[in-house]
TIRO-563471 format. One record per residue (C-alpha): x, y, z; residue number from 1. Coordinates in steps of 0.02 Angstrom, whole numbers, padded with zeros to 5 digits. Example, Ala and Ser with C-alpha at 12.3 -4.5 7.8 and 13.67 -1.06 7.14 Angstrom:
% TIRO-563471
xx yy zz nr
00615 -00225 00390 1
00684 -00053 00357 2
END
This chain:
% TIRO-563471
xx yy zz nr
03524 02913 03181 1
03405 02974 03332 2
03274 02994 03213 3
03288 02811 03131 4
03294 02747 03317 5
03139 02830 03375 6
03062 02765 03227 7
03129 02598 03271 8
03089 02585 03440 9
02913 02671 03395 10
02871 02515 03277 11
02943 02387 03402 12
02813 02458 03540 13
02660 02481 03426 14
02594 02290 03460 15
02616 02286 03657 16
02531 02488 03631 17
02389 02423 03532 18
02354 02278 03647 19
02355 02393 03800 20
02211 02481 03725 21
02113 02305 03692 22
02154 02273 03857 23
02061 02406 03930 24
01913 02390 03820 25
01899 02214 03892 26
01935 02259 04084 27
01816 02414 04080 28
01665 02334 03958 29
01538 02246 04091 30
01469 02124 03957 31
01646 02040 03955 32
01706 01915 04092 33
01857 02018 04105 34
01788 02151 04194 35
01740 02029 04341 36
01885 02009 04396 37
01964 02095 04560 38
02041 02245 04524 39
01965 02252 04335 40
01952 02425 04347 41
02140 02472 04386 42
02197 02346 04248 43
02086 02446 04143 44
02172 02614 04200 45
02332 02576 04180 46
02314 02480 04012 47
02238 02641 03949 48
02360 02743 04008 49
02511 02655 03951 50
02424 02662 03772 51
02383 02820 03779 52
02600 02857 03822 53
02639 02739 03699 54
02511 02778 03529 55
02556 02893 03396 56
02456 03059 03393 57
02394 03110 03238 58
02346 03282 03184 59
02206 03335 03270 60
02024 03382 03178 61
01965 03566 03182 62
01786 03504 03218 63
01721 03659 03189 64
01544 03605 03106 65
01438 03737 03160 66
01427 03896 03268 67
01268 03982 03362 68
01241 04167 03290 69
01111 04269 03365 70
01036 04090 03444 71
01035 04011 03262 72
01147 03860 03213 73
01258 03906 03066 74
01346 03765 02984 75
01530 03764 02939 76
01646 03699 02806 77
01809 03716 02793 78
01895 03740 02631 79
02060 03752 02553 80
02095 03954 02493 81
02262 03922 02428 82
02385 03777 02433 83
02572 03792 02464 84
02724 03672 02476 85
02727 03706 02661 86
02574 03783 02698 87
02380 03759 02657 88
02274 03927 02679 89
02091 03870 02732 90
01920 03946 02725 91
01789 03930 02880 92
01668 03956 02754 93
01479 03995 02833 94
01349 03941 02773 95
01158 03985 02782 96
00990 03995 02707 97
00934 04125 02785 98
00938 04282 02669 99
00979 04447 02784 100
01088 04314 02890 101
01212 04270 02729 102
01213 04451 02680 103
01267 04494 02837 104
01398 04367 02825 105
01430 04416 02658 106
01482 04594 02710 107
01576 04551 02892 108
01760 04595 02883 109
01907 04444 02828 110
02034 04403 02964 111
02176 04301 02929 112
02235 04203 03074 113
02422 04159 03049 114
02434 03994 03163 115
02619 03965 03236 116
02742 03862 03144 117
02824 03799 03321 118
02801 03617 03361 119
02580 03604 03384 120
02474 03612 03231 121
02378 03728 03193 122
02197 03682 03279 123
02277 03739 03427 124
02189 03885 03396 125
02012 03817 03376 126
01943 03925 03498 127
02015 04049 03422 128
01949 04041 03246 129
01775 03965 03315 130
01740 04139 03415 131
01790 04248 03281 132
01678 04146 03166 133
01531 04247 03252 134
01556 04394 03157 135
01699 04377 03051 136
01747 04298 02860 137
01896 04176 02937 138
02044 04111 02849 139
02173 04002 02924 140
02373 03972 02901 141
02373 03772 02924 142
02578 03728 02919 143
02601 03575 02838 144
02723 03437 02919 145
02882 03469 02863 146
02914 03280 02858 147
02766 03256 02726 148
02854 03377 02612 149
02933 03296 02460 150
03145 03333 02469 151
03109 03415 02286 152
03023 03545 02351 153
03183 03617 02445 154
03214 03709 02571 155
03089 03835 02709 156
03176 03956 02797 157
03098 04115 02885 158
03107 04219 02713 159
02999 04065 02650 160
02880 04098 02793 161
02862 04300 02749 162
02836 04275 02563 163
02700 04161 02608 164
02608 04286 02711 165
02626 04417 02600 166
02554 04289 02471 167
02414 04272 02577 168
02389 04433 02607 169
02385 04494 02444 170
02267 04332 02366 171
02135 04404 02511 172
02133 04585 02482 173
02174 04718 02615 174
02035 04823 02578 175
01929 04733 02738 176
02082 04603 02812 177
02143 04595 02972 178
02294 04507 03017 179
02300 04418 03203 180
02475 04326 03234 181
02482 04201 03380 182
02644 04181 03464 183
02773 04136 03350 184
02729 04227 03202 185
02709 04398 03263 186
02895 04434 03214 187
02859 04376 03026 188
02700 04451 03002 189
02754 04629 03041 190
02912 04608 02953 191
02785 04555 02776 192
02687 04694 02818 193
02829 04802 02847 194
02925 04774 02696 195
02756 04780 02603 196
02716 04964 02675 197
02912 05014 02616 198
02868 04961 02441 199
02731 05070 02433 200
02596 04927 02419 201
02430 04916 02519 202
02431 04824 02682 203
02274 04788 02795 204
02175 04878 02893 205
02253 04805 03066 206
02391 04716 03140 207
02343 04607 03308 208
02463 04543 03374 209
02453 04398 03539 210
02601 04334 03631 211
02744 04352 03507 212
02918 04373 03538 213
02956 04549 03449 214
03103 04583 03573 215
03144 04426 03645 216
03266 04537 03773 217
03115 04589 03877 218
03087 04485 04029 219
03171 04347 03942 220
03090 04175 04000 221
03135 03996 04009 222
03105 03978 03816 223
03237 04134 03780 224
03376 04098 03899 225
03383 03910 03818 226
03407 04005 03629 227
03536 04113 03715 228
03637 03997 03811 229
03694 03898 03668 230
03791 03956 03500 231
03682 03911 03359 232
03785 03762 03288 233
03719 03663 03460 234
03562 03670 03413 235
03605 03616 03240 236
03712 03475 03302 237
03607 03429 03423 238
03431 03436 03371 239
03414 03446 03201 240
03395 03258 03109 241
03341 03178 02953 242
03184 03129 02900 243
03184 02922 02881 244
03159 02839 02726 245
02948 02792 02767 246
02894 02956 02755 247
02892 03052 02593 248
02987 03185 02674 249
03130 03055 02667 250
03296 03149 02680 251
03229 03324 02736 252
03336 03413 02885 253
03216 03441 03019 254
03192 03478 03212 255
03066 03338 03252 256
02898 03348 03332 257
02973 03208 03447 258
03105 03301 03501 259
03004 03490 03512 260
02875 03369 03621 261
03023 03314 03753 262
03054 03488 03777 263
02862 03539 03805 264
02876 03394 03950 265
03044 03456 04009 266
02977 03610 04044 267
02873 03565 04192 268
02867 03378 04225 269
02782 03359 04384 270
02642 03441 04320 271
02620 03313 04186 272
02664 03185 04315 273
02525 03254 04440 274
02396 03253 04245 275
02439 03088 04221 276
02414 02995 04371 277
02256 03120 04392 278
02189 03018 04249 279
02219 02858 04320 280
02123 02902 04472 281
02000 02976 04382 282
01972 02817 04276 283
01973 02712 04438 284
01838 02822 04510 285
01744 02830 04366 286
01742 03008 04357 287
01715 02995 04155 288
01715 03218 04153 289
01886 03233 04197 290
01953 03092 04114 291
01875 03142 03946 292
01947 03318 03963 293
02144 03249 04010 294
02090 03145 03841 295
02062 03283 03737 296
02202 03415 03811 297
02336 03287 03766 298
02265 03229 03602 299
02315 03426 03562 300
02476 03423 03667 301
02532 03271 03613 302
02509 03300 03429 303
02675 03393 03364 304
02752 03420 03178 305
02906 03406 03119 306
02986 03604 03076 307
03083 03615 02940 308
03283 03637 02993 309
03316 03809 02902 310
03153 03891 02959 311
03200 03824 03152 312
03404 03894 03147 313
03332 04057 03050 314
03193 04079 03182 315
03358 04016 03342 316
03469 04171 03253 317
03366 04321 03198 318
03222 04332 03335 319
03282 04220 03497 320
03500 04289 03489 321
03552 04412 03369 322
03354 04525 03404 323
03364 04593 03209 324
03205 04638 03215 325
03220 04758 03370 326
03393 04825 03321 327
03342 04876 03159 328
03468 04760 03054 329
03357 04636 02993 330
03385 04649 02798 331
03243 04509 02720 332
03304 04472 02522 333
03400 04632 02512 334
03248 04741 02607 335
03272 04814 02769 336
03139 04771 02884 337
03068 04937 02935 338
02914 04944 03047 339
02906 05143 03046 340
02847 05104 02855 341
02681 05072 02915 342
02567 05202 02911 343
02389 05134 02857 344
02386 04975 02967 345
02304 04989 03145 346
02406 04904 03293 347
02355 04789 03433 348
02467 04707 03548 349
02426 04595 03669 350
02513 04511 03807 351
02463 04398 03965 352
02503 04458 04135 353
02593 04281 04172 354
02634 04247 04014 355
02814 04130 04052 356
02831 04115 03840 357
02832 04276 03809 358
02839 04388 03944 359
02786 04542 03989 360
02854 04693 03859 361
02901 04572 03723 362
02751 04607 03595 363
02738 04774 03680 364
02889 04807 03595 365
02781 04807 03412 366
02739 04995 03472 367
02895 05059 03480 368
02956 04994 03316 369
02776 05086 03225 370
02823 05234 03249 371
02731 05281 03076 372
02555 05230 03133 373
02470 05384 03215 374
02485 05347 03412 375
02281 05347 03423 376
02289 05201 03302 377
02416 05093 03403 378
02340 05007 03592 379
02426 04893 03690 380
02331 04763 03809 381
02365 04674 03954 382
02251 04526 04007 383
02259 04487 04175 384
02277 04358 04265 385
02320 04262 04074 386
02441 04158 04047 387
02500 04135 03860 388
02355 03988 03820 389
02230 04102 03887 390
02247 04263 03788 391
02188 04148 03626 392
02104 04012 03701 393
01980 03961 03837 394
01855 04089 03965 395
01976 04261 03972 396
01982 04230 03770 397
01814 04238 03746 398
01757 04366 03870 399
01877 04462 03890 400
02007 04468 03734 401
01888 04452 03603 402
01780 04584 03621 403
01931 04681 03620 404
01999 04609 03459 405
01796 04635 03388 406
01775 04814 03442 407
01956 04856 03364 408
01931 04779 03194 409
01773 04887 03206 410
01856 05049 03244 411
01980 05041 03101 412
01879 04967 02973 413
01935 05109 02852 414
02082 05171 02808 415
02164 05355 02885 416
02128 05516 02792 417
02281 05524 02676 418
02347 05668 02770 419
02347 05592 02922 420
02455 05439 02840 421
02608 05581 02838 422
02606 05621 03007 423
02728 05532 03111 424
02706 05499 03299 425
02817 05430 03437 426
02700 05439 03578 427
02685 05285 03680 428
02524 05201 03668 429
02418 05204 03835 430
02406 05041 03925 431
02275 04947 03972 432
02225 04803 04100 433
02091 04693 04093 434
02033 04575 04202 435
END
């Protein structure tokens, strides 16, 4: 019943949360009486900022509209590819009048950005997808709210998630696709790749892959030892609810985006604390800059999804305590998941030097595993200085990662020579820092 009483208790606060923000409207606009008063301008602060605790946060816009190329505005739409149960596949579709601008365009290399399926939606990667816009033909995996999915359209589990990408992958083309995984699905994209290259079928011309947990036994952080130190039934007895009857989801075993949003907080208070009462001051002070960006960093934080239950237990057992996927005994629909397999797909792995998500070795681990892809087609990357936000998001993305990511896609636009495809290698990639 946790679920029903959140709900409850949600619709119980709503009127007290949307006077709070009328409140501070009134105490912070100088036209109104209101804001005459002594100490207007804490009443305003804290009315704002025990509406902005209280409100609901809905899914964030991309607001990607346009991007600067070469010092001209290009204007954006975004567009839905493909449209799944669980998952919609979008276009950043470019657009331009220019004529050797849109053939350019026109003839820049697709990259499919598979966007995690772990509590945030998917815009979390906004500055992601808006820097690769510059030179690339973009397409997005936006997860759909597992509470917003009809009970007739059954279960998702992790074999859900693969098919999907392979879907994807193959409704694209490989002939000029590149895959980048973020975090989370770094495990299931190489396993659909992996079980595509065993079948014999095409796969694209590079794997990137950011942050992932591909061995989640290397320098196991806070996030691992809480999937190890419990059996998996806790976490099903404990954390997984049902959707309530308002939602058309009604019925559906989840792991709530309430409950995935406690444990962001749990994981380092204070410093939410210190944010929080930053933002007060800063309102007080009218120091609009700051306040504005708190605003928009927890209009993304706060904003979480429900995952659906079997995808969540599936993801708890094969990648965070039983390591399938490292151990070579991860058997997908009656296929083995073999990286070795993968001969004609290009490998990037990248990790942050303070990464405390995944830590240091855990996507590394991708290299080891592909042993089939020539060692002078597999790099690994270190960013330094990164921690896991920062090797997709924000100054070190831009500057440093993704002309990286660029100048790779680039390099391995084509496939191998067919006779280097039978060569096997199990030299270990050279690392690399950057700062």
């Amino acid at each position: 019943m946790l679920y029903q009483l959140h709900e409850l208790t949600r619709n119980l606060l709503a009127p007290w949360v949307h006077q709070a923000q009328a409140n501070a409207k009134f105490f912070a606009n100088q036209g109104h009486w209101w804001s005459q008063m002594p100490g207007a301008d804490r009443l305003a602060a804290v009315n704002e900022l025990f509406h902005r605790i209280g409100k609901d946060y809905e899914k964030p816009e991309w607001g990607i509209n346009e991007i600067e190329v070469e010092g001209e505005r290009v204007p954006i739409v975004v567009h839905e590819e493909l449209s799944k149960p669980f998952c919609k596949l979008l276009r950043f579709k470019r657009h331009s009048n220019e004529a050797d601008q849109l053939h350019t365009m026109l003839n820049q290399p697709f990259v499919l950005v598979v966007a995690p399926l772990s509590g945030h939606h998917a815009t979390l990667l906004r500055d992601t997808v808006r820097t690769l816009l510059r030179d690339h033909r973009v397409y997005v995996t936006d997860w759909v709210d597992a509470r917003m999915v009809p009970g007739s359209e059954g279960e998702f589990g992790l074999d859900d998630y693969i098919a999907y990408i392979q879907e994807f992958i193959r409704h694209l083309g490989v002939e000029r696709l590149h895959v980048v995984s973020v975090c989370q699905p770094t495990v299931p994209v190489l396993a659909a790749v992996s079980l595509m290259a065993s079948r014999g079928e095409p796969t694209p011309r590079t794997l990137v892959m950011m942050g992932g947990p591909i061995d989640a036994r290397c320098s196991p952080t806070a996030v691992n030892n809480l999937a190890t130190q419990n059996p998996l039934s806790w976490f099903e007895n404990n954390v997984i609810h049902t959707v309530p009857a308002s939602y058309p989801g009604a019925g559906r075993r989840v792991y709530p985006g309430f409950l995935q949003h406690a444990g962001f907080l749990s994981m380092n208070p204070s410093r939410h604390f210190s944010s929080h009462w930053d933002f007060y001051t800063d309102l007080v002070k009218g120091d609009l800059e700051d306040a504005d960006a708190h605003r928009n960093f927890y209009d993304e934080y706060n904003a979480v999804l429900d995952m659906p239950a079997k995808y969540y237990l599936d993801t708890i057992s094969v990648v965070f305590q039983d390591f399938l996927l490292p151990r070579g005994e991860w058997v997908v629909n009656g296929e083995k998941v073999d990286p070795s397999a993968i001969r004609d797909t290009a490998l990037l792995s990248i990790e942050g030097e303070l990464d405390d998500i995944a830590g240091l070795g855990q996507t590394e681990a991708a290299q080891s595993l592909c042993t089939g892809i020539a060692a002078d087609r597999r790099e690994h990357f270190i960013v330094e200085g990164a921690g896991h936000y920062g090797i997709f998001s924000g100054r070190r993305w831009r500057e440093v990662v993704y002309p990286k990511v660029r100048d790779f896609f680039a390099a391995h636009a084509e496939a191998p020579a067919a006779k280097a495809t039978k060569k096997k290698s199990n030299v270990t990639p050279l690392r690399r820092k950057a700062g």
